[in-house]
N, C-alpha and C positions, 0 to 999 in steps of 0.2 A: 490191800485193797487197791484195786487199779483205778488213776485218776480220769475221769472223764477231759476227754479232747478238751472239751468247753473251760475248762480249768487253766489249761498249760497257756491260754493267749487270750488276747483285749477283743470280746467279741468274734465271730466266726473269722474274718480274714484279718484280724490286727497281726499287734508286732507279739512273739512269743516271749513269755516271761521265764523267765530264768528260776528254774526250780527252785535252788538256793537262797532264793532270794524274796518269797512268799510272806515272812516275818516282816522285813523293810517299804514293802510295796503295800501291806496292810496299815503300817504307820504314814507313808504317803497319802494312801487316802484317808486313811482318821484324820491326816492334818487339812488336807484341803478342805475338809467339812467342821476344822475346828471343834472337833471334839475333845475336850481338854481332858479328861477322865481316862479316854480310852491311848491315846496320846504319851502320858503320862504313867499309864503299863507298859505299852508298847517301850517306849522308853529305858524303863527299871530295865528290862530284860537284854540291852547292850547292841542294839541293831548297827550294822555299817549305814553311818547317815550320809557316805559319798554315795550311795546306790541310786542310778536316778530311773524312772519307770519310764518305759520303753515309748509310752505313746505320746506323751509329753514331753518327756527328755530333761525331766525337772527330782529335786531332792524333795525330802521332807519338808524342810524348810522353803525352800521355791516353791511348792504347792500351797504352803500354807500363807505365804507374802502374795500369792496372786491376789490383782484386785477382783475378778471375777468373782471372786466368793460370795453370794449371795444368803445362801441358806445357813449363815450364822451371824451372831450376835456382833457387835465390835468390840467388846471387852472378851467374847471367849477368841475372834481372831488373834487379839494383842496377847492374851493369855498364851495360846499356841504357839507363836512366835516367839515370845519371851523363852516360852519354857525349851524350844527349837535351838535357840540362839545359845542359852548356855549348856544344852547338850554337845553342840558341834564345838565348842568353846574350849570344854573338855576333853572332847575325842582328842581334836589337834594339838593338848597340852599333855596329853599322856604317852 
């Protein structure tokens, strides 16, 4: 199945996203909305957390420490970041 144009970039003229790279860029934005549930799959399944998304130029973790963050709670942001912190913790110990 061919991906529509609207797919491969941020909006009609943004930055292009990197194929490869669809899995990491969807845990970027689970974390910047502090979704702790979906976060925490994203996760399980071993994503490169140096990957940072193109329009921001931020990690999972950098999205998810933004103070910006409105549209969640303060205990699921702390949650997110916690759970952020000892994933990268481990990537860099393994």
């Amino acid at each position: 199945m061919a991906m529509a144009p609207s797919a491969r970039r941020i909006g009609p003229d943004g930055p292009a996203l990197e194929p490869g790279h669809f899995f990491e860029y969807a845990l970027i934005y689970a974390s910047g909305h502090a979704r702790v549930a979906v976060v925490e799959f994203l996760l399980s399944q071993g994503p490169d957390l140096t990957i940072r998304e193109p329009c921001w130029g931020v990690t999972a973790l950098g999205m998810a420490r933004y103070d910006g963050n409105v549209n969640a709670r303060p205990d699921e942001i702390e949650a997110t970041i916690k759970l952020l912190e000892a994933a990268v913790d481990d990537q860099y110990q393994a």
